[in-house]
ZANUDO-260077 format. One record per residue: x, y, z of N, C-alpha, C, CB in turn; residue in three letters. Coordinates in steps of 0.1 Angstrom, whole numbers, padded with zeros to 4 digits, m for minus. Each point is the difference from the previous one (the first is absolute). Glycine has a CB too. Example, Ala and Ser with C-alpha at 12.3 -4.5 7.8 and 13.67 -1.06 7.14 Angstrom:
residues 2
SITE      nu      nv      nw     cau     cav     caw      cu      cv      cw     cbu     cbv     cbw   residu
SITE    0132   m0057    0078   m0009    0012    0000    0009    0012    0000   m0019   m0012    0012      ALA
SITE    0015    0023   m0019    0009    0011    0000   m0008    0011    0008    0012   m0006   m0022      SER
END
This chain:
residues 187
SITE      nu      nv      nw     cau     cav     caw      cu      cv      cw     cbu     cbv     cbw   residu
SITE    0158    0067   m0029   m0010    0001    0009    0004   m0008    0013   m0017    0002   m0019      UNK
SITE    0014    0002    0030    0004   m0008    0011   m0013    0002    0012    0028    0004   m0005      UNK
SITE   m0032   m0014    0010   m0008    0000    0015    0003    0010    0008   m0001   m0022    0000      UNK
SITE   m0011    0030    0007   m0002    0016    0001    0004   m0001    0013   m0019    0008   m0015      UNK
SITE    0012   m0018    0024    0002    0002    0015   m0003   m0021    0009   m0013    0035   m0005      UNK
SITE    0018   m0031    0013   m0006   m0014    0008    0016   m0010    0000   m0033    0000   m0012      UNK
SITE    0027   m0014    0010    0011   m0007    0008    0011   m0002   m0012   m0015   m0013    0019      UNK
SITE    0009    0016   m0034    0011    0000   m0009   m0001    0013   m0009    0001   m0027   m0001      UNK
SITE    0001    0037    0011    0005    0013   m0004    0012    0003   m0010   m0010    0004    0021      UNK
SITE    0008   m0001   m0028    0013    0003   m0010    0005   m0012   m0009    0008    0015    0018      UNK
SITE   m0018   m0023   m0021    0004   m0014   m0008   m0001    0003   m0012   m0006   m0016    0015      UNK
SITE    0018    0014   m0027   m0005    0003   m0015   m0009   m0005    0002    0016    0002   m0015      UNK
SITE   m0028   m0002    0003   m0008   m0004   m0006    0001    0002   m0017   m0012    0003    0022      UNK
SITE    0016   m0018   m0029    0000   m0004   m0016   m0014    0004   m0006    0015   m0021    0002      UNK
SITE   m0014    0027   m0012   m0015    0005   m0005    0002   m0004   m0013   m0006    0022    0013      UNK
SITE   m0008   m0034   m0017    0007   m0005   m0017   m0009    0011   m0009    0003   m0031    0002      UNK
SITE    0006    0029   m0013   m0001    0005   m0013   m0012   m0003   m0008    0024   m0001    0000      UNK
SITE   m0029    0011   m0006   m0010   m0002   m0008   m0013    0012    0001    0010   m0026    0002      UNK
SITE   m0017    0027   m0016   m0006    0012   m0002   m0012    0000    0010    0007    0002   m0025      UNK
SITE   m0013   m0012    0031   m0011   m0002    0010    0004    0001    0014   m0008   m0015   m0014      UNK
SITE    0018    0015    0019    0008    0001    0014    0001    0015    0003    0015   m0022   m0005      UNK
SITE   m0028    0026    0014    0007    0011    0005   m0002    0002    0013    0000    0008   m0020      UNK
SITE    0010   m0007    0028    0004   m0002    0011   m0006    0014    0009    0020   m0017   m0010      UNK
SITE   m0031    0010    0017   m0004    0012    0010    0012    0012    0005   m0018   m0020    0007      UNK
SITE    0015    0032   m0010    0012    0012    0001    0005   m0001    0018   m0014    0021   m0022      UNK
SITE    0022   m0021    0023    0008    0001    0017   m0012    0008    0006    0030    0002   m0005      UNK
SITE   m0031    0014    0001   m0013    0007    0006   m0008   m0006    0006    0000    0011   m0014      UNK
SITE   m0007   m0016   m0005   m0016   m0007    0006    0001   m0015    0010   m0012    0009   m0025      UNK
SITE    0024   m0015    0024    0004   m0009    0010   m0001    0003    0019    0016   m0004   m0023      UNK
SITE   m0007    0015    0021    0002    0002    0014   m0016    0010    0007    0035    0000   m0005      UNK
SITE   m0045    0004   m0006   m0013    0008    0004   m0005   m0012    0004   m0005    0021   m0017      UNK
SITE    0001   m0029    0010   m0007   m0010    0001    0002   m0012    0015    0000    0006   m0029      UNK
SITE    0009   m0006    0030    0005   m0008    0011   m0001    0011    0017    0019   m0017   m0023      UNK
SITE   m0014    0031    0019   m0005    0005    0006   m0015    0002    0008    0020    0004   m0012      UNK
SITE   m0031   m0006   m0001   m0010    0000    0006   m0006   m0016    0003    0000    0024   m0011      UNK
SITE    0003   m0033    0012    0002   m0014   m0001    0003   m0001    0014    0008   m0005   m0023      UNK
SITE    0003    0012    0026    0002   m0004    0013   m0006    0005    0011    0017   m0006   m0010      UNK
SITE   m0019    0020    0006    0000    0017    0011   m0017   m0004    0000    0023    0025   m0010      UNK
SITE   m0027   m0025   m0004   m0018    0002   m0003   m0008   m0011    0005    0003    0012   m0022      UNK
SITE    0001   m0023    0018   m0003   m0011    0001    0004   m0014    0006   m0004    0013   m0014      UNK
SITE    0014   m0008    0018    0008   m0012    0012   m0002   m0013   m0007   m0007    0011    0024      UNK
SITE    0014   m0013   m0040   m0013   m0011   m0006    0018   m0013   m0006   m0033    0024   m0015      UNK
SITE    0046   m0019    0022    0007   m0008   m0006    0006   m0009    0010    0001    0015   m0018      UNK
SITE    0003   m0009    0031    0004   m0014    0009   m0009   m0014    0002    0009    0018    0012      UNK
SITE   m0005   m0026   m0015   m0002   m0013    0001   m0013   m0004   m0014    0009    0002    0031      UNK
SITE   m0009    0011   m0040   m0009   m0008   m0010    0005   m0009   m0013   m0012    0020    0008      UNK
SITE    0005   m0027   m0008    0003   m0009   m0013   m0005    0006   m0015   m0002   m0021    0016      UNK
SITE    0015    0025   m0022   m0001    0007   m0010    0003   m0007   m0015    0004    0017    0018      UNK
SITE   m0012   m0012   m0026    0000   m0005   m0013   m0003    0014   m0011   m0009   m0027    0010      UNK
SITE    0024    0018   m0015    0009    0015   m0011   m0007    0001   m0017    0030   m0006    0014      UNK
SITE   m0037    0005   m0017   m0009   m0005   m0015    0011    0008   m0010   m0033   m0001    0007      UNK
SITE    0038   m0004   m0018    0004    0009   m0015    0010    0005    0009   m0021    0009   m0017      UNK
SITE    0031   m0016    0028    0010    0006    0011    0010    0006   m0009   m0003   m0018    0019      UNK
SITE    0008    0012   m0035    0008    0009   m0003    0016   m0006    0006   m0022    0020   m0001      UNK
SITE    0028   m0009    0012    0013   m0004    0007   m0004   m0006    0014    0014    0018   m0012      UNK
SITE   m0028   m0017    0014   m0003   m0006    0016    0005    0011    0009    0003   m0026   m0005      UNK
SITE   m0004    0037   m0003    0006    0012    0012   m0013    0005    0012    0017    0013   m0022      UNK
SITE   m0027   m0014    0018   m0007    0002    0007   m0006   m0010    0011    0000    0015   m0019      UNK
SITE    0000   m0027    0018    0002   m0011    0006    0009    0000    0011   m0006   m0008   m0019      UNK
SITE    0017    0008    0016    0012    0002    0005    0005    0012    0016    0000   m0007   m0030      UNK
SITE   m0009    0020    0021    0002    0009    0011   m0013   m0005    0008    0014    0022   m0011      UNK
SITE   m0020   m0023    0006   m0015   m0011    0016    0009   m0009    0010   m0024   m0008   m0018      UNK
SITE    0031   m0001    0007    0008   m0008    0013    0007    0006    0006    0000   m0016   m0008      UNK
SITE    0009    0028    0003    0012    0002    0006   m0008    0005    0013    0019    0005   m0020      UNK
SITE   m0034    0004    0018   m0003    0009    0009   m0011   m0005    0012    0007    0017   m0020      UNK
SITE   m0004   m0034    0017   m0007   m0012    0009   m0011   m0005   m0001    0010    0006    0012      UNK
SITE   m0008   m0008   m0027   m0014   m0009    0003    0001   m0012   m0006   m0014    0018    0001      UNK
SITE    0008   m0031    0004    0002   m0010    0001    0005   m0015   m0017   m0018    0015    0024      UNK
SITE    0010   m0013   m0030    0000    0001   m0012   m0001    0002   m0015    0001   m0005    0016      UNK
SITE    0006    0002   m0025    0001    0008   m0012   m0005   m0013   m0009    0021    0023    0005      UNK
SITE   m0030   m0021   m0021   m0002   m0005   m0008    0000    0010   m0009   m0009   m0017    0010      UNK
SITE    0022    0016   m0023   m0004    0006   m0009    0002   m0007   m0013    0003    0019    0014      UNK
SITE   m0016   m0010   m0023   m0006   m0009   m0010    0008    0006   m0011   m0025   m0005    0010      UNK
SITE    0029    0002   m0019    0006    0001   m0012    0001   m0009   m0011    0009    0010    0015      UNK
SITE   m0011   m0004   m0029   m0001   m0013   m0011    0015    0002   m0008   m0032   m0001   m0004      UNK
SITE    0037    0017    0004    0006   m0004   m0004    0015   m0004    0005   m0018    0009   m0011      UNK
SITE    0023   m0021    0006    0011   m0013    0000    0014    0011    0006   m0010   m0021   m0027      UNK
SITE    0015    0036    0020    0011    0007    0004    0001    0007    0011    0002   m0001   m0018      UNK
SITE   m0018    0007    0021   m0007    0007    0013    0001   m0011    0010   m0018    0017   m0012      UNK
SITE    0015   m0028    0010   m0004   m0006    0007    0018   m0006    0005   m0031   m0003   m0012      UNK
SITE    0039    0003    0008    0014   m0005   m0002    0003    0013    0013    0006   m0011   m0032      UNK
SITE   m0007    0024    0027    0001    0008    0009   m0004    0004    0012    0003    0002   m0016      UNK
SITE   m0011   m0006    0019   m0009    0002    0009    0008   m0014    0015   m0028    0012   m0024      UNK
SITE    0030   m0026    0017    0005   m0009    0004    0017    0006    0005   m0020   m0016   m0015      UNK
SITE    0025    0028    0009    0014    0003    0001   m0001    0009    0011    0007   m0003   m0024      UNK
SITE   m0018    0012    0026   m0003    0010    0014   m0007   m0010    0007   m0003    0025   m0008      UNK
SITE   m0004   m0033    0009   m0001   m0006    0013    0012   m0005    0009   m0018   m0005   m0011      UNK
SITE    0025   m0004    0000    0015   m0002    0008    0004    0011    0005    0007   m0015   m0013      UNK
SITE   m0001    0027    0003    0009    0005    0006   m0012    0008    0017    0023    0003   m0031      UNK
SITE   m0034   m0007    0031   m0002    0008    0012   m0005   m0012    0011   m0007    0025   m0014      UNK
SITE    0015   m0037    0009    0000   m0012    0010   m0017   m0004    0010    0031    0009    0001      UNK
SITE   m0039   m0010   m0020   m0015   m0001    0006   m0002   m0007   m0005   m0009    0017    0005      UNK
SITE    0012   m0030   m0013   m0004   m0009   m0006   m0011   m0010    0007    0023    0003   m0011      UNK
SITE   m0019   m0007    0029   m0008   m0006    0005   m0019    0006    0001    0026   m0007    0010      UNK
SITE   m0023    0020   m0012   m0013    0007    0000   m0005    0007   m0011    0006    0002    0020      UNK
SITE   m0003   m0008   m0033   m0001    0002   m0011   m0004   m0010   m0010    0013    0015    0009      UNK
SITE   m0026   m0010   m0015   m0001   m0014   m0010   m0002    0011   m0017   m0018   m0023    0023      UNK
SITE    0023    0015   m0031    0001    0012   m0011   m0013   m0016   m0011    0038    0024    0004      UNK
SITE   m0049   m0017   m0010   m0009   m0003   m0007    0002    0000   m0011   m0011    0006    0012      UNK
SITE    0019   m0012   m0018   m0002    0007   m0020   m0012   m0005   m0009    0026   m0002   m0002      UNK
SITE   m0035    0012    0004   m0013    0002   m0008   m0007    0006    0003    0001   m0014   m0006      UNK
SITE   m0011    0015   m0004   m0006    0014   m0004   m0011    0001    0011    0004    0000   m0028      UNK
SITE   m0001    0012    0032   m0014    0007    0008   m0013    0000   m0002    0013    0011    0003      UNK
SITE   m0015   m0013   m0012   m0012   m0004   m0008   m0008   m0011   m0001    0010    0013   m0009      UNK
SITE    0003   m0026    0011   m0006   m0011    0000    0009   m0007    0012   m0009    0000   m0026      UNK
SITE    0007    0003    0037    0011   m0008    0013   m0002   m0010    0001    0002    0013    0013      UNK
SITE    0001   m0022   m0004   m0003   m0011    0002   m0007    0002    0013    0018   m0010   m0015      UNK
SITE   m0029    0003    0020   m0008   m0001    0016    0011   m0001    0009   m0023   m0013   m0005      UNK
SITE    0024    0026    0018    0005    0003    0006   m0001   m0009    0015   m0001    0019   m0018      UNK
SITE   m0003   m0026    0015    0002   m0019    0011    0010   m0004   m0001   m0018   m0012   m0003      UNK
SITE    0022    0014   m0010    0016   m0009   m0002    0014    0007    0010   m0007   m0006   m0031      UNK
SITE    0001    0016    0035    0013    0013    0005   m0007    0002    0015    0008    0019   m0028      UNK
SITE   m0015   m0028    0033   m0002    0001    0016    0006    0007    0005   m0004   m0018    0002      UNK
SITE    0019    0016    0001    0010    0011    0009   m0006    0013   m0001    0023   m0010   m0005      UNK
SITE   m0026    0015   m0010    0004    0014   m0004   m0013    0011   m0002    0023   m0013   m0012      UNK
SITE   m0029    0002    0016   m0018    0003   m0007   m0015   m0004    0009    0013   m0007   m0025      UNK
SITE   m0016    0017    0029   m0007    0013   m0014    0006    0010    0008   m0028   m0005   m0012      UNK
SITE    0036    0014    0002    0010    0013   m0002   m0011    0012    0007    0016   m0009   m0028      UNK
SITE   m0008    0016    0041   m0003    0013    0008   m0001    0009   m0009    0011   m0005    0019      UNK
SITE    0001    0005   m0025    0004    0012   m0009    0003   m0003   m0014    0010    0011    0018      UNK
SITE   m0016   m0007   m0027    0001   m0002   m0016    0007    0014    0001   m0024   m0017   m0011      UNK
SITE    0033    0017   m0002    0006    0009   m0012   m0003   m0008   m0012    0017    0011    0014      UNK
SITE   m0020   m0002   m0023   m0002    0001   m0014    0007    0009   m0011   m0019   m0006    0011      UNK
SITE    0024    0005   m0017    0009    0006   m0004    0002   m0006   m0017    0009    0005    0028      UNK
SITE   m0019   m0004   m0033    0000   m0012   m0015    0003    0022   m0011   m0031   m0039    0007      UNK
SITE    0034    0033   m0018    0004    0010   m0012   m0011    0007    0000    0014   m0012   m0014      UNK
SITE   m0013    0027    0013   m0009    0007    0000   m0006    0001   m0015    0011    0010    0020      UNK
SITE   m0021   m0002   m0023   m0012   m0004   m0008   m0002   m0011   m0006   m0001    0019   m0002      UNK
SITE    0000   m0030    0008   m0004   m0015   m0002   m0012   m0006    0007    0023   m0003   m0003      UNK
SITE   m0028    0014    0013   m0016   m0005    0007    0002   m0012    0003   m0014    0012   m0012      UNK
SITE    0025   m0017    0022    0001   m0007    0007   m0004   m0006    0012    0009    0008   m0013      UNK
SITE   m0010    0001    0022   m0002    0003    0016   m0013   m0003    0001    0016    0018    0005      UNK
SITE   m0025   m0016   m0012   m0013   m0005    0008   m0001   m0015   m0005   m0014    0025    0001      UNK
SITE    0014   m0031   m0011    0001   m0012   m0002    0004   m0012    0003   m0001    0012   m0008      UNK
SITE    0013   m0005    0015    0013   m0007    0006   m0008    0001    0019    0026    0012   m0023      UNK
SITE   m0032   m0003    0023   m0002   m0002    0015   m0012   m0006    0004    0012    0016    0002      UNK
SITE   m0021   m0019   m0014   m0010   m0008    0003   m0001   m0011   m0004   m0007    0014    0000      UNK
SITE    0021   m0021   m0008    0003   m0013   m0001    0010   m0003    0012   m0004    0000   m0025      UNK
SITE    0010    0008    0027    0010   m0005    0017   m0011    0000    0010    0025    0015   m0002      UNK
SITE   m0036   m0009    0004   m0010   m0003    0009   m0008   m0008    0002    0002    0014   m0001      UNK
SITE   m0008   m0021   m0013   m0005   m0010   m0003    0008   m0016    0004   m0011    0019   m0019      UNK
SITE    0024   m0015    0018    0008   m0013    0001    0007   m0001    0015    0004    0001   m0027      UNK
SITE   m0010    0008    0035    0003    0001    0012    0014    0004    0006   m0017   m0014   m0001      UNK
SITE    0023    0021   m0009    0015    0009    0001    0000    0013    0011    0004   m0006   m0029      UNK
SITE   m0020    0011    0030    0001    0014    0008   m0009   m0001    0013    0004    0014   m0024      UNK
SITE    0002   m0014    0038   m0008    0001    0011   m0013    0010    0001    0023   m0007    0008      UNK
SITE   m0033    0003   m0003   m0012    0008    0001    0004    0014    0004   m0014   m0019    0005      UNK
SITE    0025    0023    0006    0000    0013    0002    0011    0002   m0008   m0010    0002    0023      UNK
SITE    0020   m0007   m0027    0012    0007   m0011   m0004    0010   m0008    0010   m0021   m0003      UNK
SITE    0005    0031    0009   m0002    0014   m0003    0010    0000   m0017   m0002    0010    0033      UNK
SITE   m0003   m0005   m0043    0009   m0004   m0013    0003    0016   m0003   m0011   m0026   m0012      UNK
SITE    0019    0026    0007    0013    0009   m0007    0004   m0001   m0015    0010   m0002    0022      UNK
SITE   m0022    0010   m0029    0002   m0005   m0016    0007    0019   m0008   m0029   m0027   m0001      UNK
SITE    0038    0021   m0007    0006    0015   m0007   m0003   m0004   m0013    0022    0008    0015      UNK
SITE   m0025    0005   m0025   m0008   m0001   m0010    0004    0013   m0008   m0019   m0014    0011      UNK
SITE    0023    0017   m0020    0000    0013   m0008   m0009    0013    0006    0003   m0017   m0020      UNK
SITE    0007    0025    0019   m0013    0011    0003   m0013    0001   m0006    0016    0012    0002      UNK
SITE   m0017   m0015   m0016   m0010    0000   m0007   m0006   m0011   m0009    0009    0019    0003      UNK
SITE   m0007   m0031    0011   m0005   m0009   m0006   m0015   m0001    0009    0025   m0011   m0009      UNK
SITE   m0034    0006   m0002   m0015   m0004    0011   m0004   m0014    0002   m0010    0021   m0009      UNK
SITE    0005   m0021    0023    0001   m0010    0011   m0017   m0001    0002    0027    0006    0013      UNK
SITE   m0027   m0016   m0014   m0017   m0006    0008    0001   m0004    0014   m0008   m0012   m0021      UNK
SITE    0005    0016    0026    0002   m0010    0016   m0006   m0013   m0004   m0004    0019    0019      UNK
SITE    0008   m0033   m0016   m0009   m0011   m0001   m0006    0003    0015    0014   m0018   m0018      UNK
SITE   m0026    0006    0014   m0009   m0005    0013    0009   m0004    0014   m0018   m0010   m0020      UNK
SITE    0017    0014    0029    0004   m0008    0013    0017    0014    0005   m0011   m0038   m0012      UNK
SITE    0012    0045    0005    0009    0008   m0001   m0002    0014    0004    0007   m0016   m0015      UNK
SITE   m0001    0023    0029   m0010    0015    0003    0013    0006   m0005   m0020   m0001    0025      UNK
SITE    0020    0016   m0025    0012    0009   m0001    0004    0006    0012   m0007    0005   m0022      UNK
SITE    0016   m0005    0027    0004    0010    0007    0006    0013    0000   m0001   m0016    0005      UNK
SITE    0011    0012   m0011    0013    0017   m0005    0000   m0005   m0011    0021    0010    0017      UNK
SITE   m0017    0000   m0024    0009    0003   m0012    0011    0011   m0003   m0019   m0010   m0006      UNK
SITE    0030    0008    0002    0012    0011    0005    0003   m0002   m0021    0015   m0004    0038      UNK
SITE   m0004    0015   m0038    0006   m0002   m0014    0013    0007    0003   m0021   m0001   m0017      UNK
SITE    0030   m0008    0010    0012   m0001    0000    0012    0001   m0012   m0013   m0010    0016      UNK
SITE    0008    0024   m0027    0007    0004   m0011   m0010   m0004   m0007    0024    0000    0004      UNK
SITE   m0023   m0014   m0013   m0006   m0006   m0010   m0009   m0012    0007    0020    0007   m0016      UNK
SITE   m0015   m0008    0031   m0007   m0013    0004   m0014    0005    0010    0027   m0015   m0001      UNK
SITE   m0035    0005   m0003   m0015   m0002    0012    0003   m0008    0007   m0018    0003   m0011      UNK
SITE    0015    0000    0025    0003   m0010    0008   m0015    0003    0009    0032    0000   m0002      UNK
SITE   m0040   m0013   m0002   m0011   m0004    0010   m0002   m0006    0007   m0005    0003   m0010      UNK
SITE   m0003    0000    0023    0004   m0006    0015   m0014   m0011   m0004    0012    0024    0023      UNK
SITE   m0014   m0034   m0023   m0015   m0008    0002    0002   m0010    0013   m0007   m0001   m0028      UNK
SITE   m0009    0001    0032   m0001   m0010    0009   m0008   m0015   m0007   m0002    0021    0018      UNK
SITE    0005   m0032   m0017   m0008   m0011   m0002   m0007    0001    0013    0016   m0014   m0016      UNK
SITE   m0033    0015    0006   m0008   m0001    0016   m0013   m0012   m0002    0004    0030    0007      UNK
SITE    0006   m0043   m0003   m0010   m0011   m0001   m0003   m0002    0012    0006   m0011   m0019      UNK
END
């Protein structure tokens, strides 16, 4: 896997191992950012936070494609090893804070001033685990997600989603096996 476009175009990207890790498809990568950027003008200079980041690929192409900063959350210890291995090699460490723990239970997003409260959420946790709404109403509660932050959650085709409270829909596209829902946080 490598970064699609922007200032670290063509940079491997390490993807760790394991039956939970699955790495948003290049496709639904380069759709999604397409409309990110073209639809929504929503990634220069936003402060982004990568949840269940996995390799931090998605993180990653935000910065490459300018926006200010990245937090991504990860519990697990090898993902999270990896994710620390693509930041280097895409010489973003200063604008990079990597979280190890669970989305579910973060820690209050005061402590990460620089990086917070996140423009642009991605979500990206194992599909049918009914994650995503849980996870976004505890990152909201703990002040991880800006009142207008536009989020970017991918989900099984056939997995079912509640919207939580405080959360509108915009798009939704599909991407082989993957959902990919546009939401607005509208506090």
């Amino acid at each position: 896997m490598r970064v699609d476009s922007g200032s670290h175009r063509g940079t491997r990207l390490a993807v760790p191992e394991g039956k939970d890790v699955r790495p948003t498809s290049d496709r639904a990568r380069q759709a999604i950012f397409n409309i990110l950027v073209h639809g929504f003008d929503a990634v220069a200079e936003a402060k982004v936070l990568d949840v269940f980041a996995g390799s931090g690929a998605l993180g990653l192409e935000a910065l490459s494609r300018g926006a200010k900063s990245l937090i991504a959350f990860e519990k697990d210890r090898a993902a999270a090893d990896c994710i620390k291995r693509n930041v280097a090699a895409c010489h973003e460490t200063e604008r990079t804070t990597i979280v190890p723990g669970d989305a579910l239970n973060p820690p209050e997003a005061h402590r990460y001033k620089r990086f917070t409260p996140a423009d642009l959420v991605f979500l990206d946790p194992p599909y049918a685990q009914d994650l995503i709404a849980p996870a976004l109403t505890t990152l909201k509660e703990r002040g991880w997600i800006a009142g207008h932050a536009l989020i970017v959650a991918e989900m099984g085709d056939r997995d079912i989603f509640t919207l939580p409270a405080g959360f509108q829909p915009i798009d939704e596209r599909r991407y082989g096996k993957a959902r990919i829902l546009f939401l607005r946080h509208a506090a």
